[in-house]
C-alpha positions in Angstrom: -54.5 -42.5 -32.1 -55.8 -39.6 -29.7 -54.1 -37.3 -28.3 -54.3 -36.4 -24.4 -55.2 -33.2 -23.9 -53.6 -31.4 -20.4 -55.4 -29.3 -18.7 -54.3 -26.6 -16.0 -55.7 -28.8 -13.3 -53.5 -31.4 -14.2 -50.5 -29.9 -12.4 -49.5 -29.7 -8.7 -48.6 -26.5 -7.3 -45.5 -27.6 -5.6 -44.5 -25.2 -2.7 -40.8 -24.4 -2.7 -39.1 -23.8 1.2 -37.5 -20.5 1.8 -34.6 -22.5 2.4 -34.8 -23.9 -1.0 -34.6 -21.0 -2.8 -30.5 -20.4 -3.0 -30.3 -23.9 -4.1 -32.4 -23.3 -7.3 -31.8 -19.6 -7.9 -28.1 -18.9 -5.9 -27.4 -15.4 -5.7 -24.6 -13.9 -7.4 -21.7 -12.3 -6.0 -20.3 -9.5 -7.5 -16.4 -9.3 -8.0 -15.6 -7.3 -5.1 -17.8 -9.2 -3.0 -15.8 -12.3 -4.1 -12.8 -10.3 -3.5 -13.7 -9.6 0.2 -14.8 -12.9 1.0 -11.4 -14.7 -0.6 -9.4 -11.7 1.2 -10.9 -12.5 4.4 -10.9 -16.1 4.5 -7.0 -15.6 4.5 -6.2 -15.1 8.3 -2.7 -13.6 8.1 -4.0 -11.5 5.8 -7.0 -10.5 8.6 -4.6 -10.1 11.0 -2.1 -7.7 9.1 -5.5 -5.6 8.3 -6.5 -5.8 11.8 -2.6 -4.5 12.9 -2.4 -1.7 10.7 -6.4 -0.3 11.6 -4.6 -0.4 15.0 -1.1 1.1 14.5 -3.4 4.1 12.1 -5.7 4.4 15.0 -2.6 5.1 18.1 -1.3 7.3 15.6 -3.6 9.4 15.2 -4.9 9.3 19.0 -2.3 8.8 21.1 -0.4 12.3 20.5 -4.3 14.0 21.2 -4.4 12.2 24.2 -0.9 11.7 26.1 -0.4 13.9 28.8 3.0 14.4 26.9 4.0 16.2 24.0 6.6 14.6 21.4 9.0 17.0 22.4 8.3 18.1 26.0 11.0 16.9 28.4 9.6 14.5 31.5 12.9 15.0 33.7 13.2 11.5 33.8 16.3 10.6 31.7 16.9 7.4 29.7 14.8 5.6 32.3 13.0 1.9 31.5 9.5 1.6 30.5 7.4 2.6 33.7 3.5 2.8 34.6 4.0 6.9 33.2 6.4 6.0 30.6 5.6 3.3 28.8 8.5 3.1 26.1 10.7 4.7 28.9 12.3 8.1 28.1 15.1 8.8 25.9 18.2 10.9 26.4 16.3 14.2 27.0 13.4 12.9 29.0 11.2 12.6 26.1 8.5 10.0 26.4 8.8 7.1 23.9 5.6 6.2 23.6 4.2 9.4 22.1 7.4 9.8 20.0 6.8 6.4 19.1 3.1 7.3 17.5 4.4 10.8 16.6 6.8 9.3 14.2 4.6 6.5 12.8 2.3 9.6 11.3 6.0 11.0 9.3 6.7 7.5 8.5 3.3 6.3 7.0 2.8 9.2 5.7 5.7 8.8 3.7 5.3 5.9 2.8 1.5 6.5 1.3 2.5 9.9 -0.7 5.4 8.1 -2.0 3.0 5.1 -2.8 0.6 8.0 -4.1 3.1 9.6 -6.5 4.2 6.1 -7.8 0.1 5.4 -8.9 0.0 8.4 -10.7 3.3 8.4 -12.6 3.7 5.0 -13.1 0.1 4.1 -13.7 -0.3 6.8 -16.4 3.5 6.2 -17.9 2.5 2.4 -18.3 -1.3 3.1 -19.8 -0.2 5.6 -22.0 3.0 3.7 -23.3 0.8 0.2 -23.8 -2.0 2.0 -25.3 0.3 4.0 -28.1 2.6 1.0 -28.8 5.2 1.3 -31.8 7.7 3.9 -31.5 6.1 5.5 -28.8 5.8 2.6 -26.3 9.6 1.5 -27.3 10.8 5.2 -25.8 9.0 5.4 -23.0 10.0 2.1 -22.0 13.6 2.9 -23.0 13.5 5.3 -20.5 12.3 3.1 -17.6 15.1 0.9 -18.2 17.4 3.3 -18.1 16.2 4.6 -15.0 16.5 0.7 -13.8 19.6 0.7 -14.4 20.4 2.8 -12.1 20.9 2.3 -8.3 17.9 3.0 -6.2 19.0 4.0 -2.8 21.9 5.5 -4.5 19.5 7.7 -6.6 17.5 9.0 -3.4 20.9 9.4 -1.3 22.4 11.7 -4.0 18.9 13.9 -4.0 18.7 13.9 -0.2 22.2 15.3 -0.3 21.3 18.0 -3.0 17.6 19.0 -1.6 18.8 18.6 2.0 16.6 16.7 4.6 13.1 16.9 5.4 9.6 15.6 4.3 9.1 17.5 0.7 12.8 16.1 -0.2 12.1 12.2 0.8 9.2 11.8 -0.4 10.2 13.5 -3.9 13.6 11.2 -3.5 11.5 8.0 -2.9 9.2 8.8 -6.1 12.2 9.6 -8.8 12.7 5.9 -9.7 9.5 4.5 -7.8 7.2 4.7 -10.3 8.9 2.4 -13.2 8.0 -1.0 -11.6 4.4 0.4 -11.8 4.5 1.5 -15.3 5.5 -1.5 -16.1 2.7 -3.7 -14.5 0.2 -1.4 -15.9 1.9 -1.6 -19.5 1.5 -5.3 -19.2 -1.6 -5.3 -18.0 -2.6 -2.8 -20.8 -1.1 -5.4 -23.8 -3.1 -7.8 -22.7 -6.3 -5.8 -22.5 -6.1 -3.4 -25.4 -7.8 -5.8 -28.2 -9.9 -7.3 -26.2 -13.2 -6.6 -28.2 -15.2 -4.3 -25.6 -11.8 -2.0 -26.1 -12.0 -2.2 -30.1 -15.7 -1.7 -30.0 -15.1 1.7 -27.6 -12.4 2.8 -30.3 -14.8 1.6 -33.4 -17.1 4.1 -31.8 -14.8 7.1 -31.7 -13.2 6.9 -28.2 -9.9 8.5 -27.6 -7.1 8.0 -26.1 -8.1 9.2 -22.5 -11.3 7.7 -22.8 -10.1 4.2 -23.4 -7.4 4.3 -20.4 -10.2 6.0 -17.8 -12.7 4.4 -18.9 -11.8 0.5 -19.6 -8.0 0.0 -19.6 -7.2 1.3 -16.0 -10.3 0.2 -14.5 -10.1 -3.8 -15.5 -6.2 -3.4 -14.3 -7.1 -2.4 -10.8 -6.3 -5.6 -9.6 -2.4 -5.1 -10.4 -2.4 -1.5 -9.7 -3.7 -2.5 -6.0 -1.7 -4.8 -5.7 1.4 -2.8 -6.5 0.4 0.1 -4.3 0.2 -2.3 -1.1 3.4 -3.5 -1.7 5.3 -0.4 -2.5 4.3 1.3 1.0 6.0 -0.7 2.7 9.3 -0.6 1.0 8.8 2.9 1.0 8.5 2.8 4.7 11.8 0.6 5.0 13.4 2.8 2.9 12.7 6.2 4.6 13.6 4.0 7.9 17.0 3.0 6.8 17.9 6.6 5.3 17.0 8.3 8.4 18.9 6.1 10.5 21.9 7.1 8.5 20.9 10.3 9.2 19.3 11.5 5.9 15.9 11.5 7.8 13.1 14.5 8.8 15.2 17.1 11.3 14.9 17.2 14.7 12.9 17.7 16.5 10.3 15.7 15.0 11.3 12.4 14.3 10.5 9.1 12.0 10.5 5.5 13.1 14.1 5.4 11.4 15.5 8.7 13.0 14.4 7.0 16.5 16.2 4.1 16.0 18.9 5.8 15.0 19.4 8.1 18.1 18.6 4.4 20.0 21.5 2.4 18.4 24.0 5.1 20.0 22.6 4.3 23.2 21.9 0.5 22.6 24.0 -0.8 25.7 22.5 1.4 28.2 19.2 1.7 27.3 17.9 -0.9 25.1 14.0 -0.1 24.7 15.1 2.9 22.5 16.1 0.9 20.1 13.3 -1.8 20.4 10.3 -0.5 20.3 10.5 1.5 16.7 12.6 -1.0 14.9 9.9 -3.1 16.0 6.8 -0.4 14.6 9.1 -0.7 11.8 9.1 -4.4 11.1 5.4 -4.9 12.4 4.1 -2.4 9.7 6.3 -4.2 7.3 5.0 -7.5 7.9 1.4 -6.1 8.1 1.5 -4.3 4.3 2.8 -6.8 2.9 0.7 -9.8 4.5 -2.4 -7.7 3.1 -0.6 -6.9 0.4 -0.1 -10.9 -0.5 -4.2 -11.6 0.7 -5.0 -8.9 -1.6 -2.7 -10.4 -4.5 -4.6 -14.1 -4.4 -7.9 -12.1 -3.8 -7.9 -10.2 -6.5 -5.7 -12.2 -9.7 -4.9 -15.5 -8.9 -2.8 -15.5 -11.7 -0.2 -13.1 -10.1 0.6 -16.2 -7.7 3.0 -17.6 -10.5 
């Protein structure tokens, strides 16, 4: 029986379409880049992004370019919202609308350090406790619960009280108890990483303790870490809102979104837009963090949709 020999001429050169070539050979899409395009495909999501690029951007221009201070007085007094007043005036003849944008900088940034101060704590409180296990991880732990236990707001009011009012004293109230539900994300996180066999081979070869949680622990729980972070701005933002309307807020002059609504519920019957216009900052930003906050939670671990 012979055999048929091929020869090179025997083959057609088949030309492949530019068009083609994604179907054969699709290009791969790294993890953030999957990220991004899930995040974005959810529009509330988009448009809580897209509101608090805005309400970041009037904060930080609007009090450069207002013809008004936060604190200079108009001589218009608790009037409506006019073509020169566009929030109206307050009590002293302040403008709203600077005030307004004034006190979104105090409250977001109170609600990012506290956010900040929570990462750090909580995110190295949680590592180190998974990582350690035995003894170790059942103390630590002891002591989150403990500080669980405790009431929140009443923790931060009875520190205000102490440390008196201001920036330094919120933000150091807010963080006290802040950071457990961190640490305890990351120490879940950490359980379920720990033996996975890219962790046991880094240990195998010598890696310590630091190295392991820098290195590979930390960096494949950046998905929950994230996710926390977005989240706890804005209840750190409600929070600081809620104690400064009672009173327990930055001193005057400046003023918070919360210390603003305060001085507008006394005058709620007479002049309305005092009121409105930073409860409803306060909401907006609310709804905005945690509308990202829920695009970036199905972006980046579907599992944390359970």
């Amino acid at each position: 029986m012979s055999q048929e020999v091929l020869n090179a001429q025997d083959f057609e050169i088949v030309g492949i379409k530019e068009d083609q070539i994604d179907v054969l050979s699709p290009k791969t899409i790294s993890f953030w880049g999957q990220v991004a395009r899930t995040f974005f495909k959810n529009k509330l999501a988009v448009f809580g992004l897209l509101t608090l690029i805005v309400i970041a951007l009037m904060a930080i221009f609007v009090p450069l370019l207002s013809p008004y201070s936060f604190a200079e007085q108009t001589g218009n007094f608790n009037t409506p919202p006019t073509a020169s007043n566009w929030f109206g005036t307050d009590n002293l003849s302040r403008d709203i609308f600077v005030r307004i944008w004034v006190g979104a900088r105090i409250s977001l940034f109170i609600g990012l350090a506290a956010a900040l101060i929570d990462l750090v704590i909580g995110a190295s409180w949680g590592a180190i406790s998974g990582v350690l296990g035995g003894r170790v991880d059942s103390i630590m732990m002891r002591i989150a619960d403990i500080l669980t236990a405790i009431p929140y707001l009443l923790v931060v009011v009875m520190l205000l009280v102490v440390m008196d009012n201001g920036l330094l004293p919120m933000i150091v109230a807010l963080s006290i108890t802040g950071w457990v539900r961190m640490a305890r994300i990351v120490r879940g996180e950490v359980l379920s990483i720990k033996n996975q066999e890219y962790v046991l081979a880094a240990r195998t070869l010598g890696a310590d303790t630091k190295h392991l949680i820098l290195r590979h622990l930390l960096p494949n729980a950046m998905g929950s870490i994230i996710v926390t972070m977005t989240l706890s701005i804005p209840s750190a933002i409600f929070t600081e809102s809620f104690l400064s309307y009672l009173g327990l807020g930055v001193t005057p002059p400046m003023a918070s979104w919360g210390t603003m609504a305060s001085e507008g519920n006394e005058a709620i019957m007479t002049a309305p837009w005092r009121l409105f216009f930073p409860a409803l900052l306060i909401s907006l930003t609310i709804f905005a963090f945690n509308a990202v906050g829920d695009g970036l939670r199905d972006a980046l671990d579907p599992k944390l949709r359970k």
